[in-house]
C-alpha positions as CSV (number, residue, x, y, z in Angstrom):
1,X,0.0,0.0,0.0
2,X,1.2,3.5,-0.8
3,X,0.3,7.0,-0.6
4,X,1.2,9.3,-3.5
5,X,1.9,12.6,-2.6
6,X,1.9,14.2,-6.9
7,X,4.1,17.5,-5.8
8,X,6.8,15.3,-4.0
9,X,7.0,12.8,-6.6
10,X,10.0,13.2,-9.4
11,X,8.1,12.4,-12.6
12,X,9.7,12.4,-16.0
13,X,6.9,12.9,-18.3
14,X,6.4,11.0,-22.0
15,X,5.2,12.3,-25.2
16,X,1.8,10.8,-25.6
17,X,1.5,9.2,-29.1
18,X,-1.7,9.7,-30.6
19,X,-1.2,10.9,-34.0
20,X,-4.6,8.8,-35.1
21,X,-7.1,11.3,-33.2
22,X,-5.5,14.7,-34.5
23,X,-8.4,16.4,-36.4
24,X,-6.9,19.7,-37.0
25,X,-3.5,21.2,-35.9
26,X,-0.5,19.7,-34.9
27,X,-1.2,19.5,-30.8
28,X,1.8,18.0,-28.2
29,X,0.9,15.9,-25.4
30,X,3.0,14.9,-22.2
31,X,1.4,12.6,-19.4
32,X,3.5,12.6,-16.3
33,X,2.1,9.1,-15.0
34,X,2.2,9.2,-11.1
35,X,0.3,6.1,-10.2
36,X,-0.7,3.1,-11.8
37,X,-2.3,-0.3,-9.8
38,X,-4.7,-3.0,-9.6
39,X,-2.7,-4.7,-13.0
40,X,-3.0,-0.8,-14.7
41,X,-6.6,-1.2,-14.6
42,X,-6.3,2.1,-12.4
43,X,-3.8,5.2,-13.4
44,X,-3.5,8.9,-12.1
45,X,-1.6,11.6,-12.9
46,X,-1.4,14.8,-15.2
47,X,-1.7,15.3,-18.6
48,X,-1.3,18.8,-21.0
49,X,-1.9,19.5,-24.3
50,X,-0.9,22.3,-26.7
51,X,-3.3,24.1,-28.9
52,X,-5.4,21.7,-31.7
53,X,-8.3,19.3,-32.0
54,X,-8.4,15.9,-31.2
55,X,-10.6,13.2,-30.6
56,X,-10.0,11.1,-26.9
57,X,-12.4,8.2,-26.8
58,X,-13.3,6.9,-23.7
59,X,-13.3,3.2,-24.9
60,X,-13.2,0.7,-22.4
61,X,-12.4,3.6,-19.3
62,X,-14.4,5.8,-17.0
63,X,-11.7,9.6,-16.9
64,X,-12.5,11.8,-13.5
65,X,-10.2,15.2,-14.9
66,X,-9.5,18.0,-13.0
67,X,-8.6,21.1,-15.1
68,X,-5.4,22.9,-13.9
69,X,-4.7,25.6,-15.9
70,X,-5.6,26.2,-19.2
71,X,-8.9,26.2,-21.0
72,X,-10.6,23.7,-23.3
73,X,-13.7,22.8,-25.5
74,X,-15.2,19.6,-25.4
75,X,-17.9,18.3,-27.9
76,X,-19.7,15.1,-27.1
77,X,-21.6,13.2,-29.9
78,X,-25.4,14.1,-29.0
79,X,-24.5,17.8,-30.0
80,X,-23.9,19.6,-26.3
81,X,-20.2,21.3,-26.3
82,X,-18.7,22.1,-22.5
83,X,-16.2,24.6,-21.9
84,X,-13.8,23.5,-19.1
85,X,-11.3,26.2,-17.5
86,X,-8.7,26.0,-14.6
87,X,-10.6,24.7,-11.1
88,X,-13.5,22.4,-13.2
89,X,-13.5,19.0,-12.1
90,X,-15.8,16.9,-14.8
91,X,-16.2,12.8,-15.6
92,X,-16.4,11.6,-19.0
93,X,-18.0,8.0,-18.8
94,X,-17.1,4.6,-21.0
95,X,-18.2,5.0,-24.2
96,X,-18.3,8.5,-24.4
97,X,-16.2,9.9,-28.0
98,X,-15.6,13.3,-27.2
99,X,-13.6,16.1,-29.4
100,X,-10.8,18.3,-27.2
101,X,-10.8,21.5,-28.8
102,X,-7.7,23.6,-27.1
103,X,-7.3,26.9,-28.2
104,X,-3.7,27.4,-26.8
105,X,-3.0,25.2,-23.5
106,X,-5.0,22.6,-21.4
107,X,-3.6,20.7,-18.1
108,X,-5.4,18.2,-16.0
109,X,-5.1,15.7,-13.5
110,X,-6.9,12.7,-14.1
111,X,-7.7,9.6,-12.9
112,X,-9.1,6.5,-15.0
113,X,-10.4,3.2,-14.3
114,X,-10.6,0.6,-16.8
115,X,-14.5,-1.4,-17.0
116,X,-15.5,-4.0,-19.4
């Protein structure tokens, strides 16, 4: 058992690959990955994007994010768009296809669970 304190931890973040969801733009992702458990069926940690649109299905995983700086534009399929801003905390549930729309810079922390 552990507890995971994010600001004390020394994370090297990755380039998140995800050239097949870019829409428009050329946006960068980096996920510093502070936690993952129960056979990575469980992850947390923080995520930013720079500015473009990009789709980030929610196949297979329930996302809890908690925007920390930045703003962002999320459309979901039955036509509603949500604007999400530094301080929103927000779920997106399995199954759900949504399209990121960042106008300049987005950062989150997040926490997803894999379901079947």
């Amino acid at each position: 058992m552990q507890f995971i304190h994010f600001a004390k931890q020394d994370v090297t973040p990755f380039d998140k690959e995800f050239t097949e969801d870019i829409i428009e733009g050329a946006p960068k992702q980096k996920v510093w990955s502070h936690f993952v458990g129960n056979d990575g069926r469980f992850k947390s940690g923080m995520w930013d994007s720079t500015a473009g649109v990009f789709r980030g299905p929610m196949n297979n995983q329930i996302e809890f994010c908690h925007i920390l700086e930045g703003e962002a534009r999320i459309e979901t399929a039955d036509g509603k768009s949500h604007t999400v801003r530094a301080g929103d905390a927000f779920v997106m549930d399995n199954g759900l296809q949504p399209i990121w729309h960042v106008e300049k810079y987005v950062r989150k922390h997040y926490v997803i669970v894999a379901v079947d």
